[in-house]
N, C-alpha and C positions, 0 to 999 in steps of 0.2 A: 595632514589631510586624512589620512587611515584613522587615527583617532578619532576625528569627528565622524566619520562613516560607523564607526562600528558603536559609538556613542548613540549615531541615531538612528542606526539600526536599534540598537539594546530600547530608546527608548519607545520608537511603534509597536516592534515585538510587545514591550512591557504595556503601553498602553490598550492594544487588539484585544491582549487576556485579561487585561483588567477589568473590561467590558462589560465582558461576559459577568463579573461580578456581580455589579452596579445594574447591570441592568435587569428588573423581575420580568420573568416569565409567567404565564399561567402554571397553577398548578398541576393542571392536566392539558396536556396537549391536545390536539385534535389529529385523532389514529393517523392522518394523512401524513400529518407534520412528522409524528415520532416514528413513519415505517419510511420516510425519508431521511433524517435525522440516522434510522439504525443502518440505513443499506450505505452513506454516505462513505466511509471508512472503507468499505470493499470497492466501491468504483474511484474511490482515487487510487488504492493501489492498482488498481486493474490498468486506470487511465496511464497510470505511472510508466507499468511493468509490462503492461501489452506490447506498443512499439516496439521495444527493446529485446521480450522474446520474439516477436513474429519477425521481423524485419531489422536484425543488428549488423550496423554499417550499412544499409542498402540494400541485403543482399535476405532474400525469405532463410530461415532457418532450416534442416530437417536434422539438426542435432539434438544433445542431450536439454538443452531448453527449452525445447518444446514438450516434451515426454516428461519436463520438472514443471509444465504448468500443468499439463492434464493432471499430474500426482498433486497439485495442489487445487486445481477443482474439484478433484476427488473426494481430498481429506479434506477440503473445508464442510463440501454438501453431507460429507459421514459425521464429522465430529461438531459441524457448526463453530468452531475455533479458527483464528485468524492466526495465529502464531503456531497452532500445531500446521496447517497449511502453509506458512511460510518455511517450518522447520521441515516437512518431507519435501518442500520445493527444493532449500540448501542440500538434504541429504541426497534428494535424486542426482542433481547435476555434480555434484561431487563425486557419488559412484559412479554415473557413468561416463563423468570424463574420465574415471581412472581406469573403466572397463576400456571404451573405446580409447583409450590412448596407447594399451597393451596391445 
């Protein structure tokens, strides 16, 4: 039974992308579509990562995760990079659990 689940998982996954293949787009978007299309990738992670800083387990934060999102809205709005904001969000909460745990 695990076999066939992960068989037919492997085969939607493989069909979803294939998709996108086969199927033509306009060659040029319409501005509305591509300044959706580019923001989509920051609001899933936000959608993702938000609950989880603000409110983990139940309870509101006022730890080093919240002070590791504001350093990753920071460095995103500075460098407009998704990965250097995710890498000063790791490096914040890692420094300061190691501060606040001393």
């Amino acid at each position: 039974m695990t076999w066939l689940a992960i068989a037919g998982s492997a085969l939607v996954t493989y069909l979803v992308r294939a998709f996108a293949f086969r199927v033509p787009l306009p060659s040029a978007l319409p501005p509305r579509v591509a300044r959706y299309l580019d923001a989509l990738p920051a609001a899933i992670i936000a959608a993702l990562a938000g609950p989880a800083v603000l409110v983990p387990n139940g309870a509101p934060t006022r730890g080093p995760e919240l002070a590791a999102a504001i350093a990753v809205i920071a460095m995103v709005a500075w460098r407009r990079n998704l990965l250097a904001g995710v890498l000063a969000g790791v490096a914040s909460v890692a420094l300061l659990r190691l501060v606040l745990a001393a």
